[in-house]
C-alpha positions as CSV (number, residue, x, y, z in Angstrom):
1,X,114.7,87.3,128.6
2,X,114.3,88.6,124.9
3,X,116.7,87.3,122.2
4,X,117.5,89.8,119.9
5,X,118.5,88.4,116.5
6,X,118.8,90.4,113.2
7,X,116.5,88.9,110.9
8,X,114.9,91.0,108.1
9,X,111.6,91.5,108.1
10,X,109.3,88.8,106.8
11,X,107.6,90.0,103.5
12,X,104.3,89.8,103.2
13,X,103.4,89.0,99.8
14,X,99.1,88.8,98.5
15,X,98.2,87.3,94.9
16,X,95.5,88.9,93.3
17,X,94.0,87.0,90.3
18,X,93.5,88.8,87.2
19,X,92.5,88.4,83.4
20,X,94.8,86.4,81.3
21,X,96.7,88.9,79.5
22,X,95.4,92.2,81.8
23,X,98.4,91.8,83.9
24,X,100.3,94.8,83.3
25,X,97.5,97.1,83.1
26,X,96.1,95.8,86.3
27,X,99.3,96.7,88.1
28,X,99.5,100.1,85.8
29,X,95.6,100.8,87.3
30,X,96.6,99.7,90.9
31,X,99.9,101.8,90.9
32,X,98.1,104.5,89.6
33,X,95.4,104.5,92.4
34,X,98.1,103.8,95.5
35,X,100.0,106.6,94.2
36,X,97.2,109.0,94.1
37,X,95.3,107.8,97.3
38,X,98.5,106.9,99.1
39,X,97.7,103.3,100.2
40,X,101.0,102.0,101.6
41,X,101.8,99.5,98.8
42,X,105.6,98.4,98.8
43,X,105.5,96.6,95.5
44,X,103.7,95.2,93.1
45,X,105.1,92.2,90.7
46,X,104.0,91.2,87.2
47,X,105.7,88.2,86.4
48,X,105.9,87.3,83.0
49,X,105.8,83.6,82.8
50,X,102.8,83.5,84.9
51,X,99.7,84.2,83.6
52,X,96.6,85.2,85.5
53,X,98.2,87.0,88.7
54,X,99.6,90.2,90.1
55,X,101.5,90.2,93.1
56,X,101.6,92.7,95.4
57,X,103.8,93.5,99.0
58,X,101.7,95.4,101.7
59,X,101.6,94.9,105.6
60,X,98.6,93.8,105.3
61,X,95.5,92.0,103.4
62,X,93.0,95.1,103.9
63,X,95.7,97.3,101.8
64,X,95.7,94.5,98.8
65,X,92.0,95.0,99.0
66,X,91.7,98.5,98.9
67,X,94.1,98.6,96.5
68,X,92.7,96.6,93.9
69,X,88.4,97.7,94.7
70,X,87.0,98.4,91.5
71,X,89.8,97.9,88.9
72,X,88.8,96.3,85.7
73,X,90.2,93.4,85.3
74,X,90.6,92.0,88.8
75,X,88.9,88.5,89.6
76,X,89.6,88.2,93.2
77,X,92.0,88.2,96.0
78,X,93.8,84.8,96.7
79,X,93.4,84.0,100.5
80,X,97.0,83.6,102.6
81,X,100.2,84.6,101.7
82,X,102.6,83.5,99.4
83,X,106.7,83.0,100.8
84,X,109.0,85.1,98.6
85,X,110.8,81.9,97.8
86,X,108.1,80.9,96.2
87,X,108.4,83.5,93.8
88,X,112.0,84.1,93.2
89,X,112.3,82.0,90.5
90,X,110.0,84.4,88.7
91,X,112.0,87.1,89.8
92,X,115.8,86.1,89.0
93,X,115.9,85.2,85.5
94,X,118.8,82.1,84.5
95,X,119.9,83.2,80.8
96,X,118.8,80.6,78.0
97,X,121.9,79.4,77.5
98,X,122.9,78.0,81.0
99,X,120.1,75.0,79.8
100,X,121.1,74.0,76.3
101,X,123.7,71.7,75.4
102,X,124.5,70.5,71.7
103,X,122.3,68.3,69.7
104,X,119.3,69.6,71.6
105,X,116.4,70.3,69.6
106,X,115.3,74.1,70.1
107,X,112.4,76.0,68.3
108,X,113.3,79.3,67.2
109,X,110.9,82.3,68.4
110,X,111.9,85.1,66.8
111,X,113.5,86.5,63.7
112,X,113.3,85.3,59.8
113,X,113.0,81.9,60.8
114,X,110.3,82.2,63.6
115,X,108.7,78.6,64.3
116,X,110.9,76.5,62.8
117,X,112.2,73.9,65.3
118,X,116.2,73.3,64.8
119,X,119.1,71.4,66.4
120,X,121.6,72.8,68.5
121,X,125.4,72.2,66.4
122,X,127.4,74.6,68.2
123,X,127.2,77.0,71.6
124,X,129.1,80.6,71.6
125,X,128.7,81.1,75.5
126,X,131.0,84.3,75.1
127,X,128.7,86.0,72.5
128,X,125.3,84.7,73.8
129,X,125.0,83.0,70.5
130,X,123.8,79.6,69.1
131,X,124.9,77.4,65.8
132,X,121.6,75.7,64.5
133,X,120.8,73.5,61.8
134,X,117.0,73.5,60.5
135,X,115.0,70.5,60.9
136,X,112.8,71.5,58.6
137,X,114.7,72.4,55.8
138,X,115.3,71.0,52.5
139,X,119.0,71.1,53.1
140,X,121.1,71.7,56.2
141,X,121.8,75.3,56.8
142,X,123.8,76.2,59.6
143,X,122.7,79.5,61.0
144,X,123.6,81.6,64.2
145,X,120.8,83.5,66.3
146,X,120.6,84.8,69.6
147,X,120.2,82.5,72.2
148,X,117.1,84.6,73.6
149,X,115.3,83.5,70.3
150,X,115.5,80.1,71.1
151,X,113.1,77.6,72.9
152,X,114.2,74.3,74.3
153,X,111.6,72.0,73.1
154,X,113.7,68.6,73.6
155,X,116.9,67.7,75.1
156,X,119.1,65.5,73.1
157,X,119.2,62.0,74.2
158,X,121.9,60.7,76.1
159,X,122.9,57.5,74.6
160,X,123.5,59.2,71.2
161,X,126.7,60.4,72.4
């Protein structure tokens, strides 16, 4: 006797190793060549925070290989398969200012001000916005960015409170 149980289908999810920095136009190339020889890719992944690897959903590992045979670019074909849990946390992106809190020390990476490391003096979650004070100034400054231009580089300590 069969149980029947609705379960989605497990995804099965190949990393293929490229040059550091090629990422994009790998997947651009490999796109390209599924699309024109119609190799049943479902999707292929280019995550940003990881360097050095393209992921890419087929039903099978002979796909991934045809797929990628002869693009510049590609190193190899990592054995096995990787869960999709293991790369959600590449996929849904938590916004920059769900992990700051005041007095942390950010560095700024973008804008006039690019580099400079600062400390965190006030937190505008309604506007996206941060309050900062440069470390590296002659005298304090407050000034408000974006908190997508900001880079937690320390957290502020706890006892100081």
């Amino acid at each position: 006797m069969e149980k029947k149980t609705e379960e989605q289908p497990q995804a099965k999810i190949f990393v293929v190793k490229t040059t550091t920095g090629q990422e994009r136009n790998v997947a651009r190339l490999v796109a390209a060549k599924v699309e024109m020889e119609h190799i049943p890719i479902k999707a292929i992944l280019v995550p940003e925070a990881l360097k050095g690897y393209v992921f890419i959903e087929a039903d099978g590992p002979h796909f991934v290989e045809e797929a990628i045979a002869g693009i510049r670019h590609v190193r190899s074909r990592i054995p096995g398969l990787v869960s999709f849990s293991e790369i959600e946390r590449y996929i849904i992106r938590k916004p920059v200012l769900e992990d700051l809190n005041e007095d942390d020390v950010v560095e700024i990476t973008g804008g006039p001000f690019k580099g400079m490391r600062a400390k965190i003096t006030r937190l505008d979650k309604s506007k996206g916005e941060v309050t900062l004070e440069l470390l590296e100034a002659t005298f304090t400054l407050p000034i408000t960015v974006h908190s997508d231009y900001v880079k937690l580089v320390e957290r502020a300590k706890a006892g100081e409170e």
